[in-house]
C-alpha positions as CSV (number, residue, x, y, z in Angstrom):
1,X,47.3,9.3,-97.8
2,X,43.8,9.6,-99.2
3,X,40.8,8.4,-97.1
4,X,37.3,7.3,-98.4
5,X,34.1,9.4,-97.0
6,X,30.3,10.0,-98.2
7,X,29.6,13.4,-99.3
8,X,26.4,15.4,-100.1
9,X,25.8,17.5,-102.8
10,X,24.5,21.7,-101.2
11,X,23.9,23.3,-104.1
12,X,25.5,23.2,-108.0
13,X,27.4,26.6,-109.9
14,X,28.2,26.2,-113.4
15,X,31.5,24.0,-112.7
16,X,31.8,23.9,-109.5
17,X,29.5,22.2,-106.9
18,X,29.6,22.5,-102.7
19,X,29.9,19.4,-100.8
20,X,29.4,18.3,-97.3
21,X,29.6,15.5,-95.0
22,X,26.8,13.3,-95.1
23,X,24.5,14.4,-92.2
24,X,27.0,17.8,-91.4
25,X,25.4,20.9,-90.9
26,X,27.5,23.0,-93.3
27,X,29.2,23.0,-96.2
28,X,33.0,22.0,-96.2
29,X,34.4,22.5,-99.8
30,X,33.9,22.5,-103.2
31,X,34.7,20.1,-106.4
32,X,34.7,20.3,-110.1
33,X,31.2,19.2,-111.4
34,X,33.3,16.9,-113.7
35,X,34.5,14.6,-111.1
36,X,30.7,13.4,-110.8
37,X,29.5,10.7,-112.9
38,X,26.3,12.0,-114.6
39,X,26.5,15.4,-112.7
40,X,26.0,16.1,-109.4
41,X,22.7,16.5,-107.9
42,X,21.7,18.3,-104.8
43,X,20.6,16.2,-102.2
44,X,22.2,12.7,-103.5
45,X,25.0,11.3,-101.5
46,X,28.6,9.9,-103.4
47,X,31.4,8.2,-102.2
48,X,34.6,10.3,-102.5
49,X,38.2,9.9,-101.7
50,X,40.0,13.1,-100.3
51,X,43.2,14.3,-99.5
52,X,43.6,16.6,-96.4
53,X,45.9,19.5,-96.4
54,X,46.7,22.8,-94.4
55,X,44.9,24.9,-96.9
56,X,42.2,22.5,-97.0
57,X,40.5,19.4,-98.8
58,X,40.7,18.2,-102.2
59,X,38.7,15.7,-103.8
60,X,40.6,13.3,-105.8
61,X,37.3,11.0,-107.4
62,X,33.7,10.5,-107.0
63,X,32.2,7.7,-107.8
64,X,28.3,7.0,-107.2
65,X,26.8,5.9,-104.2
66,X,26.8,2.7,-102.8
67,X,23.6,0.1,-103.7
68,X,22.4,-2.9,-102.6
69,X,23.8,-6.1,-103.5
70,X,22.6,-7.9,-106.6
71,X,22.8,-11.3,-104.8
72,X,20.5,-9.4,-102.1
73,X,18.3,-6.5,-102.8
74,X,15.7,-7.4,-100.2
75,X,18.3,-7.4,-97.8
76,X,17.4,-11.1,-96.6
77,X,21.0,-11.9,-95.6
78,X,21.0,-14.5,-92.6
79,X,23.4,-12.8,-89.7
80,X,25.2,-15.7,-87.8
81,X,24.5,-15.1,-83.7
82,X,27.4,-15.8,-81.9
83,X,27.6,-18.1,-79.1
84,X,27.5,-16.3,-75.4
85,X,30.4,-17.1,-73.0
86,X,29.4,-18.8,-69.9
87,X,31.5,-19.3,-66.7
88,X,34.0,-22.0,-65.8
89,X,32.2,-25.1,-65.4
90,X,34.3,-25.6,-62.2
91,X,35.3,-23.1,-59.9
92,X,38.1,-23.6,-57.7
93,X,37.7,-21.8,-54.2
94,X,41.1,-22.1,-52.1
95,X,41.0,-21.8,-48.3
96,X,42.0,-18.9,-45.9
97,X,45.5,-18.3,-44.8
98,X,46.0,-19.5,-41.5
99,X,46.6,-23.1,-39.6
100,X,44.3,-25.1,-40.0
101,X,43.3,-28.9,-38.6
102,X,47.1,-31.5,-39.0
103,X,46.5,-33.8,-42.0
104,X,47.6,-37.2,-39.8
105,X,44.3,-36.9,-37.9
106,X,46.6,-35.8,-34.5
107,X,44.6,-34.3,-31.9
108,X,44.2,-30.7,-31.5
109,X,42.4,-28.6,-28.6
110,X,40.9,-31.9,-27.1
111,X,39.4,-32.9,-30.7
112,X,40.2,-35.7,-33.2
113,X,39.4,-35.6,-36.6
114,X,36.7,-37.7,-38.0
115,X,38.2,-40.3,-40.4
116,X,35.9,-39.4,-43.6
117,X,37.4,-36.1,-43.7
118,X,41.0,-37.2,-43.7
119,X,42.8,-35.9,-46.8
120,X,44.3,-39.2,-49.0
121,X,48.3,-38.0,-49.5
122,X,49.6,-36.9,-53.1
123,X,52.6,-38.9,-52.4
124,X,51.2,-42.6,-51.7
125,X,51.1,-44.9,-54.9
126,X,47.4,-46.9,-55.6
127,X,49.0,-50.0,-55.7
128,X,51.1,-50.4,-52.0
129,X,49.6,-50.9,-49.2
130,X,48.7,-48.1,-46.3
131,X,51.6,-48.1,-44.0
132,X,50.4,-47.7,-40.3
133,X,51.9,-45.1,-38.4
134,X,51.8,-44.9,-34.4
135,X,49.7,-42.3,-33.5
136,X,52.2,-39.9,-31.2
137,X,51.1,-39.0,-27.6
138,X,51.6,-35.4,-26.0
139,X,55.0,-34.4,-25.0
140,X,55.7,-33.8,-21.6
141,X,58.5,-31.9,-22.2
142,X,56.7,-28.8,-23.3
143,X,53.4,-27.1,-22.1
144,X,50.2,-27.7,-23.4
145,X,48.6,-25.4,-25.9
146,X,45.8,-23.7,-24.6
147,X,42.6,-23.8,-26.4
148,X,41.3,-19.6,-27.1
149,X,38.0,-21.3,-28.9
150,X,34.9,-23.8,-28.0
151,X,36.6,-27.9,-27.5
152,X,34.4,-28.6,-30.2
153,X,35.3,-27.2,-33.1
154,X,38.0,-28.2,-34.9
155,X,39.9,-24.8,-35.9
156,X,41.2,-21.7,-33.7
157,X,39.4,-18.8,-34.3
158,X,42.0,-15.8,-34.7
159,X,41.3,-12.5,-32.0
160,X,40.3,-9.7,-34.0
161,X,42.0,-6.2,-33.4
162,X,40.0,-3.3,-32.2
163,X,38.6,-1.4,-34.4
164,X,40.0,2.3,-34.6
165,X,37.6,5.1,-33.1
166,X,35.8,6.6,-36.1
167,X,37.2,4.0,-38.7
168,X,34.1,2.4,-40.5
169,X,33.0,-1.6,-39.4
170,X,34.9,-4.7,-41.5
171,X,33.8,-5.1,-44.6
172,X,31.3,-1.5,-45.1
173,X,32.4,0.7,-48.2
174,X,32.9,4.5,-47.7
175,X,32.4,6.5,-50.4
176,X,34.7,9.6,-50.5
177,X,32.4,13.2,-50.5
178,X,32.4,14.7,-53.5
179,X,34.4,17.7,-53.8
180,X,34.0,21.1,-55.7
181,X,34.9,19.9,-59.4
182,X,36.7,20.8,-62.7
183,X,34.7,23.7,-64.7
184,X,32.4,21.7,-67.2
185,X,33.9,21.6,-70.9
186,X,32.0,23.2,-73.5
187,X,32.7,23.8,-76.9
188,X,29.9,25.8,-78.0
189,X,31.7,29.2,-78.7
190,X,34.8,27.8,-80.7
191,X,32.3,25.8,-82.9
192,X,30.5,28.8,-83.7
193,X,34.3,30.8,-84.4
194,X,34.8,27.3,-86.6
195,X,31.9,27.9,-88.7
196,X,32.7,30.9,-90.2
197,X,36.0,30.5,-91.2
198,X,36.8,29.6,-95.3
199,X,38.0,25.8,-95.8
200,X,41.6,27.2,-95.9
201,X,41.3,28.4,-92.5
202,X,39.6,25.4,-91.2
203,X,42.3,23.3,-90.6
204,X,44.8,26.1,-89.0
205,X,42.1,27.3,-86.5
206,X,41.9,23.5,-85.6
207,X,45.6,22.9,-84.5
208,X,45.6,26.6,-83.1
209,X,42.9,25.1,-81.0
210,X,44.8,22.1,-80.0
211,X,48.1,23.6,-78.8
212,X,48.4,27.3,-80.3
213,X,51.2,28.3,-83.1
214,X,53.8,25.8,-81.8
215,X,50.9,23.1,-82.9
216,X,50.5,25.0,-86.3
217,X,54.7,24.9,-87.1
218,X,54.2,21.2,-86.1
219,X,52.0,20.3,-88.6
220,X,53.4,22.1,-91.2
221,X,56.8,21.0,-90.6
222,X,55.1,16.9,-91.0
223,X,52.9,17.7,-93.9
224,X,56.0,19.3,-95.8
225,X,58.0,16.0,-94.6
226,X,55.4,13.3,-96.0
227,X,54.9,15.3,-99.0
228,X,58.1,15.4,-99.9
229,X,58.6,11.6,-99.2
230,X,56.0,11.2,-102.1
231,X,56.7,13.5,-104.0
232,X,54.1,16.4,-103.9
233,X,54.2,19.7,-103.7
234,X,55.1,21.2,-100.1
235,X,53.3,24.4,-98.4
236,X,55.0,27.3,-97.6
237,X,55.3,27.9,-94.0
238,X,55.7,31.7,-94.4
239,X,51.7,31.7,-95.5
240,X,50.6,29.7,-92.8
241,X,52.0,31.3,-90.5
242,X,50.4,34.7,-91.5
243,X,47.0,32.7,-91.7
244,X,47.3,31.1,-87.9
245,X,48.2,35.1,-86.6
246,X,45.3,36.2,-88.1
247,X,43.0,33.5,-86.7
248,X,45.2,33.7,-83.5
249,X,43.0,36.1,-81.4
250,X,39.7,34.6,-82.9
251,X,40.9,31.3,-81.6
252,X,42.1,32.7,-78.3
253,X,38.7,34.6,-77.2
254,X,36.6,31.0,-78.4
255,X,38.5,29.0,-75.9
256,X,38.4,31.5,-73.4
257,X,34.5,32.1,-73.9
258,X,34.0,28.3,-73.2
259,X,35.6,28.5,-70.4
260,X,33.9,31.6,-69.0
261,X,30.6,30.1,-70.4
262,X,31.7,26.5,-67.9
263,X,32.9,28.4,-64.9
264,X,29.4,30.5,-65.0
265,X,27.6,27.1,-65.4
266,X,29.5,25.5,-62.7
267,X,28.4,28.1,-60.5
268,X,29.4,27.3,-56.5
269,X,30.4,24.1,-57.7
270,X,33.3,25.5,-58.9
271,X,36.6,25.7,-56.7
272,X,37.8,29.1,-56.1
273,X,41.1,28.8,-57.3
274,X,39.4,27.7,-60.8
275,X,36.8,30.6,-61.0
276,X,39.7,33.3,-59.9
277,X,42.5,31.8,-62.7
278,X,39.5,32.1,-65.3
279,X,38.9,35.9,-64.6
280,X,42.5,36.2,-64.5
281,X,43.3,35.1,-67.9
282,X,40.6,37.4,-69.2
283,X,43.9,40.0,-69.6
284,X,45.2,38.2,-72.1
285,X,42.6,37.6,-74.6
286,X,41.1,40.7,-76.9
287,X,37.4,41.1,-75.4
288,X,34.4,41.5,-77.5
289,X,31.1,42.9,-75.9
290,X,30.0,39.2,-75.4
291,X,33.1,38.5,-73.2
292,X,32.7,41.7,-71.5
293,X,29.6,40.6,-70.1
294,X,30.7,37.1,-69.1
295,X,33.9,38.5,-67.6
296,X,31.4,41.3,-65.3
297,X,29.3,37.8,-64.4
298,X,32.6,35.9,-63.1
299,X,33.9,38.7,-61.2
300,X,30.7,39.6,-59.2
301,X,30.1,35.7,-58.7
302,X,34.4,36.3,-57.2
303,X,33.9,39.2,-55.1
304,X,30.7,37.0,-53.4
305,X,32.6,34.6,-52.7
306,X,35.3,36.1,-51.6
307,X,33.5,38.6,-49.3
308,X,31.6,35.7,-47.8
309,X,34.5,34.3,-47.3
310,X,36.0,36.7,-45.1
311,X,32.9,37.6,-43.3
312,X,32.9,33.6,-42.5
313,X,36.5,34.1,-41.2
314,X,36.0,37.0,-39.1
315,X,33.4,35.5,-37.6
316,X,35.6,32.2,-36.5
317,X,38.4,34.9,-35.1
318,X,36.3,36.6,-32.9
319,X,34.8,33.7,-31.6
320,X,37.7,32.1,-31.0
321,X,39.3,35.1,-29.1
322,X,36.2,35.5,-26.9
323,X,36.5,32.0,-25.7
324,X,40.3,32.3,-25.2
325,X,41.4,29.6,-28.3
326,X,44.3,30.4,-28.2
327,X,45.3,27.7,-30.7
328,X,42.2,28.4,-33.2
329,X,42.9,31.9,-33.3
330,X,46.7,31.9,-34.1
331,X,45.5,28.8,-37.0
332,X,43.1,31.4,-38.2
333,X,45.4,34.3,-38.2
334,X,48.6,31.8,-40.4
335,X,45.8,30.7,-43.1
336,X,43.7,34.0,-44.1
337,X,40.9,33.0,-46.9
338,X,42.4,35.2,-49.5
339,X,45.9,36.8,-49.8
340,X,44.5,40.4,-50.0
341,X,42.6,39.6,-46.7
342,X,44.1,41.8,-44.2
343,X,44.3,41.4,-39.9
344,X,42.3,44.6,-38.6
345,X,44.6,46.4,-35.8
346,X,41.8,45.6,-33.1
347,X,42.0,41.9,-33.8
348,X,45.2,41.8,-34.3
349,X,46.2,43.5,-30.9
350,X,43.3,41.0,-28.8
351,X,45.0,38.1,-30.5
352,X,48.9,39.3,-30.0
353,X,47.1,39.6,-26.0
354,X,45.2,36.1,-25.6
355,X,48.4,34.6,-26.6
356,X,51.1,36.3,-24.4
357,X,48.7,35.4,-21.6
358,X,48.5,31.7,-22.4
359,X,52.3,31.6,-22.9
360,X,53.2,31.5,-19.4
361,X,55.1,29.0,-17.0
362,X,52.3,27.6,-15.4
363,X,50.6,26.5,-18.7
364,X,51.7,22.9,-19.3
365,X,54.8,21.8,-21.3
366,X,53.0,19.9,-25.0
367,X,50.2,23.3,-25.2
368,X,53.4,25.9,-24.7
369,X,54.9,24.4,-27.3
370,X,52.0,24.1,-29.5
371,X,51.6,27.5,-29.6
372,X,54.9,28.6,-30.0
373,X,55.3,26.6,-33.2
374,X,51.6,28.2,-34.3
375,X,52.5,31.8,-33.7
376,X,56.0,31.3,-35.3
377,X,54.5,30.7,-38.5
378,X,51.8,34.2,-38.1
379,X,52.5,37.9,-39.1
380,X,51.8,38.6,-35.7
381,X,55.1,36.7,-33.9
382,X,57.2,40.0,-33.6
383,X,54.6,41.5,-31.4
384,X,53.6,38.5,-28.5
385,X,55.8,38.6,-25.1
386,X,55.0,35.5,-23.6
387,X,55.2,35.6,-19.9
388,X,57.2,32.8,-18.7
389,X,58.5,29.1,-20.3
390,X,57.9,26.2,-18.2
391,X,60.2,24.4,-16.3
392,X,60.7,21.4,-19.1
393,X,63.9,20.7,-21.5
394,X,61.1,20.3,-24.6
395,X,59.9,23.5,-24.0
396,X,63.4,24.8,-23.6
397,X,64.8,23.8,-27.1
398,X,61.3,25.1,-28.6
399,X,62.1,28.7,-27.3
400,X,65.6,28.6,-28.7
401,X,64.8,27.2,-31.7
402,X,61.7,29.9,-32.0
403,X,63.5,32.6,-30.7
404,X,64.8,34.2,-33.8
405,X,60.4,34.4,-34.7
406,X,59.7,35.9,-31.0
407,X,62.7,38.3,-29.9
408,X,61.0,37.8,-26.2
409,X,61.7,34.4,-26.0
410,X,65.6,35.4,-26.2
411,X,64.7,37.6,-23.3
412,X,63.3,35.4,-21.3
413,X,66.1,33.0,-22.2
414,X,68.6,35.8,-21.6
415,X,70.3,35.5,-25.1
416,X,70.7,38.6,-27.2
417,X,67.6,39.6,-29.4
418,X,68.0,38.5,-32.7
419,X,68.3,40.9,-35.3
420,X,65.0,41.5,-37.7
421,X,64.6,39.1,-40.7
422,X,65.4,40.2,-44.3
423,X,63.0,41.7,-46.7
424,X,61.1,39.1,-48.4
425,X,61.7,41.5,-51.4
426,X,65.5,41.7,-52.9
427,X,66.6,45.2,-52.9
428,X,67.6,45.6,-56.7
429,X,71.1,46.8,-56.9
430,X,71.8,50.4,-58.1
431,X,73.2,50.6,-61.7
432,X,76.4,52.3,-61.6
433,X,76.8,54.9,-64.7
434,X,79.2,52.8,-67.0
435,X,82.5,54.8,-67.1
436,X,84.8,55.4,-70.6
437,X,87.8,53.8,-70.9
438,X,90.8,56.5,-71.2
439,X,92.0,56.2,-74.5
């Protein structure tokens, strides 16, 4: 289906003339000087209807540009200003949830209503007269309510709960912290890649941008389907396919150039698991020299991180071993900042020791069991012999159920030592040569 733009007309070649979008910055096709009424000239602006395709944009007609109205060339028109929207004119405010003072006027808490504020009922006609009704007394049958507020005012004030410790006062906003954030978008190397391509390029290097060769097969698959509804021509798949593999790489190292070109601007803002999945899918884009450089960027900015990280780490362990945490230091040992950061032997050793010295059956039932579910979950478990389990049923189940982590526990517990777990690898099976068949 065609669609109405403005053009401008770059520059005029015997019979054919370059257009562009009225205020583009380059040039997007061409047309047959015919088309123009009076000829083209450079600089003016026309009013075209196009037809976009795969291969590119054709211009059906050009017809001149548009001019003021006859009935008003001064442009003198009166514009009618629309009316602003106020509020309601009443606003309804209903009351709190909660009881409130009796609509008869009965006492409550030692107080009686004042008249004027009696509510007239829904239910009584204009006309009869206001049935008197004797006021009822207390009952003596039941207890008396007693009054949790001042005799004087008419409602019960409700007890508030207490607060929870560190939860912030009734009614305060919190705002949540902001957090390490998305890489920033940019789009300034695919533009660039865009620019240089032919106008039958153009719109193949768009959909590989949007969603890669399934995108392209898409679109060719629904131009050739509405053509064919109306009858024109359809586009052979086999050439556009040939045109998105050649654009394909092009395509690839643009969108991965922006991205490296965000995650550099982003700098520490960046989360780590972003900046690392950036530098990984580096190896599977062709590099040029530009990418090269951005790619050596990203990957020192890594290692920094990374580094600090560990030195950060480290520095947490060996604290927490020389004030005997046992709890902080098996919590740093299960969560390592990276997963190529390796346990030194030394630290590894003062750790399996601080905890198979808190492990005993003095130490009190909830922190034995604490860290027997901690170390459970470390590298380390094979290696700690605690030194005795406390008298307690809890701590009991714990050591069964844990003893298949720590083969002491089953000691302890005089059960047989559990045999090692399985590789976390499968062992691939051994192909057997295939054997003929006897004929």
């Amino acid at each position: 289906m065609s669609r109405r733009i403005e053009i401008e007309i770059t520059s005029v070649n015997g019979d054919l003339a370059t257009w562009r979008a009225a205020g583009a910055k380059l040039p997007k096709g061409v047309l047959a000087v015919s088309l123009v009424p009076g000829g083209p000239e450079v600089g003016h602006v026309y009013r075209a209807d196009i037809e976009q395709y795969m291969e590119g944009i054709e211009v059906l007609s050009v017809t001149a540009p548009k001019t003021a109205s006859p009935i008003d060339p001064r442009n003198e028109r009166l514009e009618m200003i629309q009316e602003v929207k106020k509020g309601p004119d009443v606003v309804v405010t209903y009351a709190g949830k909660g009881r409130g003072p009796r609509r008869d006027g009965d006492e409550r808490d030692g107080a009686r209503r004042p008249s004027s504020t009696k509510r007239p009922s829904a239910r009584r006609d204009k006309d009869s007269a206001p049935s008197e009704r004797p006021s009822r007394g207390p009952r003596s049958d039941r207890p008396a309510r007693e009054s949790t507020g001042d005799k004087d005012s008419p409602t019960r004030e409700r007890p508030r709960r207490p607060a929870r410790p560190g939860a912030p006062a009734h009614g305060a906003r919190t705002e949540r912290p902001h957090g390490p954030q998305q890489p920033p978008v940019t789009t300034t190397f695919r533009n660039a890649m865009l620019a240089t391509l032919s106008p039958e390029q153009l719109p193949v290097a768009e959909q590989l941008l949007r969603g890669g060769m399934p995108a392209v097969r898409a679109a060719v698959e629904l131009q050739n389907k509405n053509a064919s509804a109306q009858g024109r021509p359809t586009v052979d798949p086999a050439t556009i396919d040939r045109i998105a593999e050649d654009l394909l790489n092009r395509t690839n190292l643009a969108l991965w150039k922006d991205r490296a070109a965000g995650a550099i601007g982003a700098g520490r803002e960046l989360r780590l698991r972003d900046l690392r999945a950036v530098v990984t899918s580096a190896k599977t884009v062709s590099l040029d020299d530009e990418a090269r450089v951005q790619l050596k960027e990203l990957q020192v900015s890594l290692t920094a991180r990374v580094d600090h990280l560990r030195t950060q780490w480290n520095e947490k362990l060996e604290s927490a071993i020389t004030s005997k945490n046992a709890k902080e230091a098996l919590a740093l040992v299960a969560r390592p900042p990276d997963l190529s950061t390796r346990l030194s032997s030394d630290s590894a050793s003062r750790v399996v020791t601080l905890v198979s010295e808190t492990l005993n059956a003095d130490q009190t039932p909830a922190m034995w069991n604490e860290i027997v579910e901690l170390a459970a979950d470390t590298s380390i478990r094979r290696n700690i012999k605690p030194l005795g389990i406390p008298s307690d049923d809890s701590s009991r189940a714990v050591a069964v159920h844990n003893a298949g982590a720590i083969p002491e526990l089953a000691k302890l517990l005089g059960m047989k030592v559990p045999p090692p777990p399985p590789p976390t690898r499968p062992v691939r099976p051994v192909r057997r040569p295939a054997t003929r068949r006897a004929s």
